[in-house]
Structures are given as structure tokens and as C-alpha cells.
LOBA-725738 format. One record per residue (C-alpha): x, y, z. Coordinates in pm, whole numbers, padded with zeros to 5 digits, always signed. Each point is the difference from the previous one (the first is absolute). Layout:
N
XYZ
...
// end
This chain:
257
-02326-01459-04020
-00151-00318+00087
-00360-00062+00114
-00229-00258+00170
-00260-00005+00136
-00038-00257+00346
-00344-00268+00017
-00167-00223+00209
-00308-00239+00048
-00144+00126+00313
-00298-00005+00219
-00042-00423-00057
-00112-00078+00327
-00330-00073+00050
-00244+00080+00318
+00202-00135+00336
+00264-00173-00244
+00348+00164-00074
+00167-00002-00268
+00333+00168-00050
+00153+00340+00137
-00126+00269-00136
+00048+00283+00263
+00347-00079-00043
+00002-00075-00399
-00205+00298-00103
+00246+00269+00184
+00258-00071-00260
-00194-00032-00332
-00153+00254-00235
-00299-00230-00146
-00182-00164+00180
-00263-00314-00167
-00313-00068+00248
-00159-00281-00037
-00346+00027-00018
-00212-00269+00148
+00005-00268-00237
+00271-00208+00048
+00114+00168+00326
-00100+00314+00177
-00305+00113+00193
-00147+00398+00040
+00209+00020+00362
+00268-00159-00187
+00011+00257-00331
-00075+00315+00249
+00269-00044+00229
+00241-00088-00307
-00125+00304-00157
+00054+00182+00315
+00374-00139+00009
+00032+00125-00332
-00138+00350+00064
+00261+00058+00265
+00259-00139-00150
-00017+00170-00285
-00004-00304-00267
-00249+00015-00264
-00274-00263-00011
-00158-00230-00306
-00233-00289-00003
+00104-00338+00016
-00289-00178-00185
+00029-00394+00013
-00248-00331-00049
-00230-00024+00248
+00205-00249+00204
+00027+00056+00376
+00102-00428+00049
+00263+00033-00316
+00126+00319+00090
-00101+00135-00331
+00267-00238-00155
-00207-00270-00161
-00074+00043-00339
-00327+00063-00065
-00248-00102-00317
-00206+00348-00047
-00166+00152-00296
+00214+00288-00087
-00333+00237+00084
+00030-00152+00348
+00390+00096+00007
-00086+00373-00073
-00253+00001+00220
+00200-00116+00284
+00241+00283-00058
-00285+00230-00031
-00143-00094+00332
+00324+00006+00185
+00107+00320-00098
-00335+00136+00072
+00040-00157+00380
+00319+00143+00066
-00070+00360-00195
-00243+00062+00239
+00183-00104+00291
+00322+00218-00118
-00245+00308-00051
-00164-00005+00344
+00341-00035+00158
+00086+00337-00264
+00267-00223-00178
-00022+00032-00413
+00065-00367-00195
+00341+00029-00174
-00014-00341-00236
-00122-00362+00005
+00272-00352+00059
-00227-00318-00096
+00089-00266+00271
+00102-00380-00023
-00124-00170-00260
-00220+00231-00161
+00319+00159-00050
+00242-00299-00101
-00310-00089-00248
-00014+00349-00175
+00360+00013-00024
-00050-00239-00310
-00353+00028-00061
-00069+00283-00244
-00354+00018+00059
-00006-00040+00345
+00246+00272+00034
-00255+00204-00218
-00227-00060+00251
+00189+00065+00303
+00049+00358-00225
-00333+00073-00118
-00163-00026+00358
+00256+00217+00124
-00053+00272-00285
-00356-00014+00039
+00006+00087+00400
+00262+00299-00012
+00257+00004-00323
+00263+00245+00210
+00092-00323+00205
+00301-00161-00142
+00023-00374-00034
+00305-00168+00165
+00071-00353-00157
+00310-00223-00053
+00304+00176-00303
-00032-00118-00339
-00385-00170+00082
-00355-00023-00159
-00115+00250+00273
+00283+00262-00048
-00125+00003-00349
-00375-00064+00059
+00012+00323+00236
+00112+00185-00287
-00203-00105-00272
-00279+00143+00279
+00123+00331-00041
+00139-00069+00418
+00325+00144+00155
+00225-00325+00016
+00282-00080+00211
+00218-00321-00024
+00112-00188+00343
+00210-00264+00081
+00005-00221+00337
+00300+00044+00124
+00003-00303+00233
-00148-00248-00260
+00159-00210-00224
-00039+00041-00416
-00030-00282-00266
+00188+00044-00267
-00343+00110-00230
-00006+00305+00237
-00231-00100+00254
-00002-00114+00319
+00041-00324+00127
-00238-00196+00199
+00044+00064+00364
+00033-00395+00021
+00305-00020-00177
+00356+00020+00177
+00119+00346-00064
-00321+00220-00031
+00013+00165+00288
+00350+00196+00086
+00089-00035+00359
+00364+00177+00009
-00040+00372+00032
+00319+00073-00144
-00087-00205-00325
-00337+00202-00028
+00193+00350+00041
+00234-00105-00250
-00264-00088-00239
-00216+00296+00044
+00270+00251-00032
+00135-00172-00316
-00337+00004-00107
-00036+00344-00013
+00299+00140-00138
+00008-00227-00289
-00312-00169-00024
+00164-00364+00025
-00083-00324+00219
+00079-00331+00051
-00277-00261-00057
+00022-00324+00241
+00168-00198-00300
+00317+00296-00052
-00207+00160-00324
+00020+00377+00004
-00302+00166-00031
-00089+00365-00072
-00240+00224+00150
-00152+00337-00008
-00081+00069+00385
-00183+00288+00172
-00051-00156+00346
+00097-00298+00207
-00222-00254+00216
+00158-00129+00355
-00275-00280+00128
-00133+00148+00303
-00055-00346+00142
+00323-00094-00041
+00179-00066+00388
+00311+00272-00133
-00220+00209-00196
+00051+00296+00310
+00395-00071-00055
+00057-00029-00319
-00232+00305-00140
+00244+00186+00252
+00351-00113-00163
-00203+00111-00354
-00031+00316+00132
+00358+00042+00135
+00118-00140-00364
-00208+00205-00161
+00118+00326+00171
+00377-00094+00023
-00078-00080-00441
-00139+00314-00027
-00323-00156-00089
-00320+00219+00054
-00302-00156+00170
-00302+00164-00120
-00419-00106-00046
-00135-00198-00297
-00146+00364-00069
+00305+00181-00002
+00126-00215-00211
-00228-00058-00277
-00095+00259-00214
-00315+00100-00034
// end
């Protein structure tokens, strides 16, 4: 039987300014990653996300990023790599508490933007990104891109890992993403994006923007939650996914521990 487990970058808005729809997003995921006041996000912002979450029944993670509220957390940044685990240290601490007032436990931790892209080639970054999470709570489990430096940087920390894929984003034929400038990186036709994702996970294939397959391991998919269809198409996944016979489950039922 075929598993996967459903993500999304939520909780990006910031004070008065929206960003995305999460109320409508979050109903149909199982993970969701809450950004946590760096490069978006504010304590209103992360509570009520939470909240959703809670009700919903999707499990939350931290979505660490630069501090970058004017680049969106998508610049890349020149920091020691000390100043890289510390900003995943002091993220995750923000939005721990926040989960445990709101009685919510932390299931794993998504790196956002470029802090992200950047430790998906850069080993020691990616060690990092691994050792601050280890060193706040070593039960979370570490959600980076298949086949990258922070799949295997999470376990060389002794973390639970589990490999994603974007399912609306565009690959380069070196397995990684292409720049969101480029024609092609972000997938606008639902039905190419089902196609893909169910392909994906019955036989671990995809199509890079050039025609090259690529392989992948994958335990859970990303839909953009500030993508315009993101509400649409994370509903046709879920019809595909049920009429595939494709379970739906959390990062932590997924993962073993």
C-alpha cells in the first residue's frame, strides 16, 4: 500500500498583511510547516495557524528561515554557520512554546526559502540546520528536499528524516529545484501536478524541466500554500489519491521512529 504524507508552508502572513489561505489549505493536509517570525509570521500569526492546525487535525513543525521579512526569507544570506544554527534554535524555541500553550506537541522541522535551497547542497550548512535541531528536542524529525545534504545531515544527527518533494515546482536535471525565475518552475496545470505526484509515488520517477528522469525516495509532498490554486489543487490530490488507493497519513505516521 502506498503512503504520503501531505505539506505546506503556512502561517506567512505577517501582522495586518495576508498571505495565502490557510483556513482553507490546512483542512486538507496532514503536516503542517509554521513559519516562525523570521522571514514571515508574527505571535497572532503562529497562534491562530497553530489553532487551525489543532482543529484540523494536521500536525505542525517549524518553518525556520533567514531573518528576512523584505526578501521573504528568499535572499541568500552570508551567515557564519553558528549564526545558521542559531537561527533554527531560536525559531523552534518561538514556536515550541507557542504550540505548547495552545496544548499542540511539535511533530518535525521544514527549513524555508533559501536557507533551505542553500543546505540542499551545502553539507555543512545542512549540518547545521541538523545540529540545532538535535540539540533543542532530537524526537523532531527533519523534513528536507529527497536525495539532499539535509536528508543526510539529519541522519548523521542521529534525527528522524523524511524526504519531500514540491509537487508544484519544477526540477533541474541535478535534482533540485529550479529558480522560481525561470520559465517552468512553478506548475500551474493541476492535472500535470496530479499526474506527477501520483507517478511519483508508486514508482518513485519524475520528469525534470529538460525531459531527464529523475528518481526519488518520497515520504511527503509540499503544495505552496501561497499559490492562487493551492485550495483546488490539494483537493484533486486528495480525490487521486483516494480513487489510487493512496493513504494520506502524518510525517509521524510515517517515519519510523
Amino acid at each position: 500500500m502506498f503512503q504520503v504524507d501531505l505539506n505546506s508552508d503556512l502561517g506567512e502572513s505577517f501582522g495586518a498583511y495576508q498571505i495565502g489561505m490557510d483556513a482553507d489549505v490546512i483542512a486538507k493536509i496532514t503536516s503542517a510547516n509554521v513559519a516562525c517570525g523570521y522571514h514571515a509570521g508574527s505571535p497572532d500569526v503562529m497562534e491562530r495557524t497553530i489553532r487551525l492546525a489543532k482543529k484540523e487535525g494536521a500536525a505542525v513543525g517549524a518553518h525556520p528561515g533567514f531573518p528576512d521579512l523584505m526578501g521573504f526569507g528568499r535572499r541568500n544570506l552570508n551567515v557564519s554557520l553558528d549564526e545558521a544554527r542559531q537561527y533554527v534554535i531560536y525559531q523552534i524555541g518561538a514556536l515550541t512554546a507557542m504550540a505548547k500553550a495552545n496544548g499542540v506537541p511539535l511533530q518535525h522541522v521544514k527549513p524555508h526559502g533559501a536557507l533551505y535551497n542553500m543546505a540542499v547542497q551545502d553539507m555543512r550548512l545542512a549540518e547545521a540546520i541538523a545540529e540545532g535541531v538535535a540539540s533543542v528536542n532530537p524526537s523532531l524529525i527533519l523534513l528536507g528536499l529527497s536525495g539532499s545534504c539535509l536528508v543526510k545531515a539529519g541522519r548523521k544527527a542521529g534525527l528522524r528524516v523524511a524526504a519531500e518533494i514540491p509537487i508544484d515546482r519544477g526540477f533541474l536535471d541535478d535534482g533540485t529545484l529550479a529558480p522560481r525565475s525561470r520559465e517552468g518552475a512553478v506548475l500551474e496545470e493541476q492535472e500535470e501536478v496530479i499526474d506527477r505526484a501520483v507517478r511519483l509515488i508508486q514508482t518513485g520517477k519524475l520528469s525534470a524541466l529538460s525531459g531527464k528522469e529523475l528518481e526519488f525516495s518520497v515520504d511527503s509532498l509540499c503544495v505552496h500554500g501561497d499559490n492562487p490554486s493551492a485550495v483546488a489543487l490539494v483537493r484533486a490530490l486528495r480525490r487521486a489519491f483516494k480513487e489510487q488507493k493512496i493513504q494520506v497519513k502524518k510525517l509521524s505516521e510515517i517515519v519510523e521512529a
